[in-house]
Residue frames as a rotation matrix with the C-alpha (Angstrom) as fourth column:
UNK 1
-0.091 -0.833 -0.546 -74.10
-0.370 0.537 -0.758 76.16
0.925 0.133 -0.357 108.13
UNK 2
0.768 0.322 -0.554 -74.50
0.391 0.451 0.803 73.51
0.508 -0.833 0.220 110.63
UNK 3
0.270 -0.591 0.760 -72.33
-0.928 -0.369 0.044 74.66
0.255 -0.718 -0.648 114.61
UNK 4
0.558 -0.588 -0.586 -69.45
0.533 0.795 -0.291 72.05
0.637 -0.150 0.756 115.60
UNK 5
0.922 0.018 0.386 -68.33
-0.374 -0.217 0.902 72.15
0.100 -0.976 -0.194 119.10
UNK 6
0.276 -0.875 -0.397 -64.73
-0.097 0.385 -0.918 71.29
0.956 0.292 0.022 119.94
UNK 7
0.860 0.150 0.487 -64.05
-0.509 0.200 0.837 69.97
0.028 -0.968 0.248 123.27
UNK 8
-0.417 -0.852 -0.317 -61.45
-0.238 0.439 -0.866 68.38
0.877 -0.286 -0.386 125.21
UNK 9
0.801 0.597 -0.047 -62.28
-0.328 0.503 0.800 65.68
0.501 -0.626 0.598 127.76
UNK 10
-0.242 -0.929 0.279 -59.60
-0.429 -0.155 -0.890 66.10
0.870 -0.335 -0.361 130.77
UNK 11
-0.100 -0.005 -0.995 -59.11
0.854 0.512 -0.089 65.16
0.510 -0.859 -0.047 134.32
UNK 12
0.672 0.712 0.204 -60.28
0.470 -0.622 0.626 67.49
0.573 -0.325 -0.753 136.77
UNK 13
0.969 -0.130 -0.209 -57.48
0.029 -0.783 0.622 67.57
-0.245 -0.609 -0.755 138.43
UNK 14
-0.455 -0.879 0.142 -54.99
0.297 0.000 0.955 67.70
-0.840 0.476 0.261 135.93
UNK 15
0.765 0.644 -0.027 -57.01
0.196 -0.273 -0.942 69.75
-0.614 0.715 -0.335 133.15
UNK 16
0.595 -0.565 -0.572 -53.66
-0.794 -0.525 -0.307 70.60
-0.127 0.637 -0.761 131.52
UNK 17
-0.346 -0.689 0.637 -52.63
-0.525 0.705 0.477 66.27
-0.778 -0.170 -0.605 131.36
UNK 18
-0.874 -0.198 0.444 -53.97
0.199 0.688 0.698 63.73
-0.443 0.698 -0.562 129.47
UNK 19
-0.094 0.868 -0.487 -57.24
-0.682 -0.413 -0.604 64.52
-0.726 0.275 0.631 127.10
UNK 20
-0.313 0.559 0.768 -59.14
0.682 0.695 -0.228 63.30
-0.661 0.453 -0.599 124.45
UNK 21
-0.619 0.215 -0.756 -59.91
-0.262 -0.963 -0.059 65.58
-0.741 0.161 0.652 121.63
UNK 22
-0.567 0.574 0.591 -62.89
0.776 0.613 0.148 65.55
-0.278 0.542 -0.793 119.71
UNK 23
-0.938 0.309 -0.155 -66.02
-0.298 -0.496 0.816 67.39
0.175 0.812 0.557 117.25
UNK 24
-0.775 0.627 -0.076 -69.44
0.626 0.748 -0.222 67.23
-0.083 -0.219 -0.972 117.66
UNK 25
-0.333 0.854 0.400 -72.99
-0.267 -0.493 0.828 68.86
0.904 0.169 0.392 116.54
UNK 26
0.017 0.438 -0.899 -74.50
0.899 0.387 0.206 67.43
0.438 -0.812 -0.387 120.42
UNK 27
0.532 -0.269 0.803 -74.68
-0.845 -0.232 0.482 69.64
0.057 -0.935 -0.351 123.54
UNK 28
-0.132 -0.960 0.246 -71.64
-0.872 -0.006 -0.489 69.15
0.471 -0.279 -0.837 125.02
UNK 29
-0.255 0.387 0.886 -73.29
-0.778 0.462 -0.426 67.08
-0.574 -0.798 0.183 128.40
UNK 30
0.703 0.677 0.219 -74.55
-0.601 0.730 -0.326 64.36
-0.380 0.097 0.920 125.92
UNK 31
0.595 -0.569 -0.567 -71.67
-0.402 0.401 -0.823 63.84
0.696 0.718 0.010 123.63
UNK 32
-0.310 -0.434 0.846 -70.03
-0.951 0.158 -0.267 63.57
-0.018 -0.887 -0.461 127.68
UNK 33
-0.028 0.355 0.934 -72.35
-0.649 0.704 -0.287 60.61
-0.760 -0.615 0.211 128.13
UNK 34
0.825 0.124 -0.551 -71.82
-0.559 0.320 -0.765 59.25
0.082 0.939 0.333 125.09
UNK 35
-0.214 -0.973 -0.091 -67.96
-0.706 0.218 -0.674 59.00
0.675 -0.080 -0.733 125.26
UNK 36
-0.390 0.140 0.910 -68.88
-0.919 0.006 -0.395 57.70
-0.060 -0.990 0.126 128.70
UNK 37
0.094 0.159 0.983 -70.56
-0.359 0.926 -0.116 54.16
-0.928 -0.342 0.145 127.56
UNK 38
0.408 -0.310 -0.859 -68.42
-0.910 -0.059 -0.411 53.82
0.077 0.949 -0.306 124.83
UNK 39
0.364 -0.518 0.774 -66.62
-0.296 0.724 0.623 50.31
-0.883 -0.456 0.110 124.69
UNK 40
-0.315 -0.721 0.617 -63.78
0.257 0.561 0.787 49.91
-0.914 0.406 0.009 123.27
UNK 41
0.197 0.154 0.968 -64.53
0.968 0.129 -0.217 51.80
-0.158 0.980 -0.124 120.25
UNK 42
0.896 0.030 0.443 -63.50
-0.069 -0.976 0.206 55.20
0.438 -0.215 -0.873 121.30
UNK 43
-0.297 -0.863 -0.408 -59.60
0.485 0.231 -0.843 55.83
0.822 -0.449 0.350 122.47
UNK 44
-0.072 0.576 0.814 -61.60
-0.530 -0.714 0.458 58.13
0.845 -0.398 0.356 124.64
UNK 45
0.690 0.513 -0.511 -61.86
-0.173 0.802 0.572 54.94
0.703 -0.307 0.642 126.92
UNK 46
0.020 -0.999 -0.027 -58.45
0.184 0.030 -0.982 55.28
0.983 0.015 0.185 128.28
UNK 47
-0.681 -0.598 0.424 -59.19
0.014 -0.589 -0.808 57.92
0.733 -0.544 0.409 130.45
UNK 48
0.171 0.974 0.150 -62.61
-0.823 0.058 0.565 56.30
0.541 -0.220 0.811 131.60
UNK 49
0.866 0.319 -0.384 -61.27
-0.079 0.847 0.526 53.60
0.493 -0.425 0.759 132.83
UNK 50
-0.219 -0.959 -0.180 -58.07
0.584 0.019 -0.811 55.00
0.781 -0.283 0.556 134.33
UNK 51
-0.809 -0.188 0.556 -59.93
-0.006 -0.944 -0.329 57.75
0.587 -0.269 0.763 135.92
UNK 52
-0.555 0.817 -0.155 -63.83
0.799 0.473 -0.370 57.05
-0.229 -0.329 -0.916 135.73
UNK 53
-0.253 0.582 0.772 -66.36
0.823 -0.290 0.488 59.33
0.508 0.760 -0.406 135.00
UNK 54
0.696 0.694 -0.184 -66.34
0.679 -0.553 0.482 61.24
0.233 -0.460 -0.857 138.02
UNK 55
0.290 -0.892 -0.346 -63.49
0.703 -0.047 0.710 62.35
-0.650 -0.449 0.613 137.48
UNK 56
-0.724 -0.286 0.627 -63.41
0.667 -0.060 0.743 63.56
-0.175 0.956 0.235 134.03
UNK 57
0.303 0.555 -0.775 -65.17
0.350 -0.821 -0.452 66.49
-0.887 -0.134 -0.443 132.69
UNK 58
0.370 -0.129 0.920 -65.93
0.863 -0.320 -0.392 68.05
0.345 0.939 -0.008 128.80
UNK 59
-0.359 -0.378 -0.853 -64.30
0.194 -0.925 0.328 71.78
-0.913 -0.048 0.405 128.08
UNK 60
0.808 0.485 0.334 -65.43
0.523 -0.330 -0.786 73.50
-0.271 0.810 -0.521 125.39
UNK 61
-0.160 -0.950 0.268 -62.50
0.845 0.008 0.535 74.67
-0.510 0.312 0.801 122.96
UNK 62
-0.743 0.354 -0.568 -64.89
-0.434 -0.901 0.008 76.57
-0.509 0.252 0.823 120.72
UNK 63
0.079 0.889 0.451 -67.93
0.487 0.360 -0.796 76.52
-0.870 0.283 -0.405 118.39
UNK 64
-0.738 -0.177 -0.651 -67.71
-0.498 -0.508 0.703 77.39
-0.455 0.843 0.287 114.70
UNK 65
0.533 0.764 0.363 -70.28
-0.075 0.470 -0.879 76.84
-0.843 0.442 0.308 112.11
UNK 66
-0.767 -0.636 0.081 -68.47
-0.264 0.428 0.865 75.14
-0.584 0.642 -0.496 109.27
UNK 67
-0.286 0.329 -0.900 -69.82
-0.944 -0.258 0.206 73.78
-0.165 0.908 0.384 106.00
UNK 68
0.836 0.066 -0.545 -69.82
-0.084 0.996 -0.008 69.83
0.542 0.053 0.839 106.39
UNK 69
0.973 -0.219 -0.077 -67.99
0.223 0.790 0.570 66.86
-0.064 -0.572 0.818 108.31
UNK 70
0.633 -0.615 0.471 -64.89
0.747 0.326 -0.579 67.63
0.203 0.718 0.666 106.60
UNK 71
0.182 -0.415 0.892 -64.12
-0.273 -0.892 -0.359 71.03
0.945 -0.178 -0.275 107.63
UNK 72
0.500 -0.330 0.801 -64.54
-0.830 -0.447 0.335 70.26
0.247 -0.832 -0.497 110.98
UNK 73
0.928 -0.338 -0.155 -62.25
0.341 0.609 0.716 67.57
-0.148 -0.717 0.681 111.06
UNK 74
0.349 -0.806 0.478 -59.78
0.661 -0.150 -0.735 69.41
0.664 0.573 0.480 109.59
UNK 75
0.151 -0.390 0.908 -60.03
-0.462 -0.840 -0.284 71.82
0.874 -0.376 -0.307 111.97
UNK 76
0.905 -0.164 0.393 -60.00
-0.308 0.387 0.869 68.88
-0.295 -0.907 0.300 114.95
UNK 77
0.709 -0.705 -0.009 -56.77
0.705 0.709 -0.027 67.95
0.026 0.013 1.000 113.42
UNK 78
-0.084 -0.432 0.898 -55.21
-0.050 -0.898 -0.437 71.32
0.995 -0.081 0.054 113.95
UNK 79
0.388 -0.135 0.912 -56.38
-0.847 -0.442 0.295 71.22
0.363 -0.887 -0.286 117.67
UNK 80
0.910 -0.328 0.255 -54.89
0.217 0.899 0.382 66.86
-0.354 -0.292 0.888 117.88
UNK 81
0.226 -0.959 0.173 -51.40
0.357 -0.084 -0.930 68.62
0.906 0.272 0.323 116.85
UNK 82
-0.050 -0.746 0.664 -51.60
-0.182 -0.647 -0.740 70.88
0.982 -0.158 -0.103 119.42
UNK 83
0.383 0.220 0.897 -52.39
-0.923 0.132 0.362 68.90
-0.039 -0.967 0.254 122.30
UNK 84
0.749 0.269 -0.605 -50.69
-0.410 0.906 -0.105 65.80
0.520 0.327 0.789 120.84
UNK 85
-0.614 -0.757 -0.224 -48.07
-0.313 0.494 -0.811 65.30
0.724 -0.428 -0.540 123.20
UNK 86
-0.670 0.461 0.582 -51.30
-0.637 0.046 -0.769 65.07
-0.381 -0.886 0.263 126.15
UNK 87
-0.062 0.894 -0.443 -53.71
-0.997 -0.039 0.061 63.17
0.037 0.445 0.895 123.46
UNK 88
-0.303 -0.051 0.952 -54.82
-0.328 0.943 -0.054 59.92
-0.895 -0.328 -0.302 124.25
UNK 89
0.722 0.585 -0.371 -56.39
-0.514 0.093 -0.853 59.94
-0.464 0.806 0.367 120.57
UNK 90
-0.123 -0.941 0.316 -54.36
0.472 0.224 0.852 57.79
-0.873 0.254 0.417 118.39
UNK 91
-0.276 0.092 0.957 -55.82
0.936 0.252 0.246 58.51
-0.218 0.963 -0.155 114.76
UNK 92
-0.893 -0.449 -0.026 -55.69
0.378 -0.782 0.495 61.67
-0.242 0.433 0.868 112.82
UNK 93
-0.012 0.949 -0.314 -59.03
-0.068 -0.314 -0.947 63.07
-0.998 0.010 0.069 111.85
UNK 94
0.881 0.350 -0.319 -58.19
-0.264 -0.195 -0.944 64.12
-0.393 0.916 -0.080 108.93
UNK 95
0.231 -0.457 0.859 -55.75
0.506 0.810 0.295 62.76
-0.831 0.367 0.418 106.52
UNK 96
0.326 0.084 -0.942 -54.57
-0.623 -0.730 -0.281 65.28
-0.711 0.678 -0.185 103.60
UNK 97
0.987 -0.156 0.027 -53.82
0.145 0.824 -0.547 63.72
0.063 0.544 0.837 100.01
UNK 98
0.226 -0.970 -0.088 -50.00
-0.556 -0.054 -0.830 64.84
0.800 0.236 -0.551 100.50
UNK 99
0.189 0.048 0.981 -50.37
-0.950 0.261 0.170 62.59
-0.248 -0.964 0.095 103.75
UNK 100
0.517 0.284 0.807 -51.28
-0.042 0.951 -0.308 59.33
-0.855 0.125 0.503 101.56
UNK 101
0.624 -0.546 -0.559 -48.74
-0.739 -0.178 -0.650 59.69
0.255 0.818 -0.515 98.95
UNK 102
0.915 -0.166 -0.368 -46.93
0.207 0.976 0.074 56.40
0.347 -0.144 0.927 98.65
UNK 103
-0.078 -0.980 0.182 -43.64
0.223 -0.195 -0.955 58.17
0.972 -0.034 0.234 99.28
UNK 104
0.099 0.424 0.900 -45.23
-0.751 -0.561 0.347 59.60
0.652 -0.711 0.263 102.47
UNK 105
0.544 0.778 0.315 -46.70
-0.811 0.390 0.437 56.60
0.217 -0.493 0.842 103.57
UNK 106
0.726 -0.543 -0.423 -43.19
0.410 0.835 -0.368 54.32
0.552 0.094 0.828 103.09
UNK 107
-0.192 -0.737 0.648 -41.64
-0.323 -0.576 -0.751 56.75
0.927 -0.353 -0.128 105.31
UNK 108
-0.166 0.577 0.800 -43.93
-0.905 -0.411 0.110 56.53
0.392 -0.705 0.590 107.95
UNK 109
0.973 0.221 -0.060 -43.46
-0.183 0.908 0.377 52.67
0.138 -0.356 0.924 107.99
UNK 110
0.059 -0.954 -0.295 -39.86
0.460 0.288 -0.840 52.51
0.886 -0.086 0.456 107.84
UNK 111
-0.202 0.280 0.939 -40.27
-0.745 -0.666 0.039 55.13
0.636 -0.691 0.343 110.69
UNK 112
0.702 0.561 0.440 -42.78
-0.689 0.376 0.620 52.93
0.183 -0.738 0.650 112.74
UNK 113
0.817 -0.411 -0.404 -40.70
0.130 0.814 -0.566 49.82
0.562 0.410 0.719 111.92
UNK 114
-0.245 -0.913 0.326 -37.66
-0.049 -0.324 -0.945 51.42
0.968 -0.247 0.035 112.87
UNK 115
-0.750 -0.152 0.643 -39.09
-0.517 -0.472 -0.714 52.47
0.412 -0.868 0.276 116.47
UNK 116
0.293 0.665 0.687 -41.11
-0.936 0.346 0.063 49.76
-0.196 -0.661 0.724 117.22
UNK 117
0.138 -0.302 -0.943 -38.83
-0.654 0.687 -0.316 47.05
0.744 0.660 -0.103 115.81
UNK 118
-0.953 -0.100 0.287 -38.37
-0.285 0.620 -0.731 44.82
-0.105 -0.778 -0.619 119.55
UNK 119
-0.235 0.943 0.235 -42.23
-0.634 0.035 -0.773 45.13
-0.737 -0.330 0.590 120.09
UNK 120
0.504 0.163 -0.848 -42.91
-0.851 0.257 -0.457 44.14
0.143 0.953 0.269 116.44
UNK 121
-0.304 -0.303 -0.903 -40.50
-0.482 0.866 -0.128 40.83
0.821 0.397 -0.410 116.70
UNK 122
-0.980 -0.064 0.190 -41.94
-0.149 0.870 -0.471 39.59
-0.135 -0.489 -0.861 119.98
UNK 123
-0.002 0.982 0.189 -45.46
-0.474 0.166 -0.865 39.66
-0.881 -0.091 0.465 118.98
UNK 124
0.443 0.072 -0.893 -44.60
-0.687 0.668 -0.287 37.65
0.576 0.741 0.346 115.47
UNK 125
-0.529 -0.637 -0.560 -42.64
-0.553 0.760 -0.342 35.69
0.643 0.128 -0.755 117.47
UNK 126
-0.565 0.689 0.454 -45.76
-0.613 0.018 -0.790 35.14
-0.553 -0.724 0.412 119.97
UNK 127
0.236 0.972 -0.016 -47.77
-0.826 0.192 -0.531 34.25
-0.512 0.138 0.848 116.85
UNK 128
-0.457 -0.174 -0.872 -45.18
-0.599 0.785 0.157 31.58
0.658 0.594 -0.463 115.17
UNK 129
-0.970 -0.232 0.069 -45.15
-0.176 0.480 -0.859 29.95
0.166 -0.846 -0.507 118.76
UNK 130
-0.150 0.941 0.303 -49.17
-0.390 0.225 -0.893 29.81
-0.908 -0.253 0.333 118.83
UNK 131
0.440 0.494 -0.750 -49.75
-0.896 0.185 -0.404 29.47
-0.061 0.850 0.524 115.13
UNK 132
-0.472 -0.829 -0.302 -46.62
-0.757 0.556 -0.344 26.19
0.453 0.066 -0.889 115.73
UNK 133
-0.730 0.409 0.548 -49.09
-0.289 0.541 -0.790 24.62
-0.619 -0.735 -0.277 118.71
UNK 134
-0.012 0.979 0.201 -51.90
-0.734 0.128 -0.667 25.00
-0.679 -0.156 0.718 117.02
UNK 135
0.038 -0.337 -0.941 -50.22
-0.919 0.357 -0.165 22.39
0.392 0.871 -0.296 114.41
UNK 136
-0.871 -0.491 -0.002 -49.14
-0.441 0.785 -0.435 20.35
0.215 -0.379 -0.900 116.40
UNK 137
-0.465 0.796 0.387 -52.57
-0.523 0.106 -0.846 20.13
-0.715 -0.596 0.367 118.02
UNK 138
0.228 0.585 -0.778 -54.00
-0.909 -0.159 -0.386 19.01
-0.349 0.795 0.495 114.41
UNK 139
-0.206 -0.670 -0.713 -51.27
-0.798 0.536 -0.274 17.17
0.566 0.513 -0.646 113.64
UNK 140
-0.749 -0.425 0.508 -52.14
-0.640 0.263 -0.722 15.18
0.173 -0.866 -0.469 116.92
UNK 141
0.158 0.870 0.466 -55.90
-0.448 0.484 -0.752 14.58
-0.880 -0.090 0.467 116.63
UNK 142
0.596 -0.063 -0.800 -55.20
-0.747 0.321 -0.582 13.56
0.294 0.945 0.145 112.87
UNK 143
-0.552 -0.584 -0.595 -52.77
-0.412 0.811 -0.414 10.74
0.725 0.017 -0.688 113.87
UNK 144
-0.941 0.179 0.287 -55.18
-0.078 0.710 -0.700 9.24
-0.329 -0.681 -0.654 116.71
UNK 145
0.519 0.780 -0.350 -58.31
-0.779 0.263 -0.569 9.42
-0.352 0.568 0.744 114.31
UNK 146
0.270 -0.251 -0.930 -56.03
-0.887 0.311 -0.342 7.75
0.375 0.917 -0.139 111.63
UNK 147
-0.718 -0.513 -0.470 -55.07
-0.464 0.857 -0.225 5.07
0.518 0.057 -0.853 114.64
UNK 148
-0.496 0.751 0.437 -58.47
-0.431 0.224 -0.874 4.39
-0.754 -0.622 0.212 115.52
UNK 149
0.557 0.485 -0.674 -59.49
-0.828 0.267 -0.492 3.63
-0.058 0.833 0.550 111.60
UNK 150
0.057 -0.444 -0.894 -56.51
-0.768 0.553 -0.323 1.35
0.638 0.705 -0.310 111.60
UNK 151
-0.965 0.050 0.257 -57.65
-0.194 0.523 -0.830 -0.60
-0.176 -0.851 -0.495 114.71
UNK 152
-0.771 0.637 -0.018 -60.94
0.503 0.625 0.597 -1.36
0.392 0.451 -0.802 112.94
UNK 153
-0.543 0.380 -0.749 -62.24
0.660 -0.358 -0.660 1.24
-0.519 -0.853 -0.056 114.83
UNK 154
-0.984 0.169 -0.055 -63.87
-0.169 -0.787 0.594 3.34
0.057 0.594 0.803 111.65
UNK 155
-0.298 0.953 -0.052 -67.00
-0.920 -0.301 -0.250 3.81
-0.254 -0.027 0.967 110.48
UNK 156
0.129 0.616 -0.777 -68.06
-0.566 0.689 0.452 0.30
0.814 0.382 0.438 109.03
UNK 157
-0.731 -0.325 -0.600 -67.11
0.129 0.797 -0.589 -1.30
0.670 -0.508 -0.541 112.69
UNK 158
-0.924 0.383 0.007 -69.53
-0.183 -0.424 -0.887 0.68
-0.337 -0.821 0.461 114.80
């Protein structure tokens, strides 16, 4: 059975603030430098560019040899509960099927919805107000084409 490392990537001098949890078959030191020229595909980025790399530093959580991918995210989602008030991670590792049950999953939006309902109307109201311009803008070049054709100005004058 293949060995999966569990690690937490902290601030040095605040090893008990914000982290990053995470899984990995690497030596630690690489999966570090990995994380490290991630961009923008890794929430892991947070604390790189709030902090920087010299700042930051891997921990080892533990090492277990596990059966496949699966196990050990189950078991990183056991250690993103318990550090999830410090986790910069947003997304769950793992995902159980009583998780994705539609009854589940219409909570959890009425939820979000509920607590994120300001945020949520100024960014539609961000995109009426761009998606509105970008009409207008159309609407704009389309009526001075249409009064260049009618000023003789189309294709069979030129």
């Amino acid at each position: 059975m293949p060995l999966y490392h569990f690690y937490r990537i902290v601030v040095k001098a605040e090893p008990n603030g914000k982290c990053y949890v995470g899984h990995t078959q690497q030596p630690l030191h690489k999966r570090f430098h990995d994380h490290s020229r991630m961009r923008e595909r890794c929430k892991s980025q947070v604390l790189f560019e709030e902090y920087g790399k010299d700042a930051l530093e891997i921990i080892l959580i533990r090492s277990i040899e596990l059966p496949d991918t699966t196990h050990a995210r189950r078991e990183e989602r056991q250690l993103f509960e318990e550090y999830r008030d410090m986790c910069v991670n947003k997304q769950r590792p793992f995902v159980s099927d009583d998780e994705k049950s539609p009854e589940v999953l219409k909570e959890q939006r009425r939820v979000y919805y509920q607590s994120n309902r300001e945020r949520l109307y100024s960014l539609e109201k961000q995109n009426r107000q761009k998606r509105n311009s970008q009409k207008r803008a159309l609407y704009a070049s389309k009526k001075k084409a249409e009064e260049g054709l009618e000023e003789g100005r189309g294709w069979e004058g030129r």
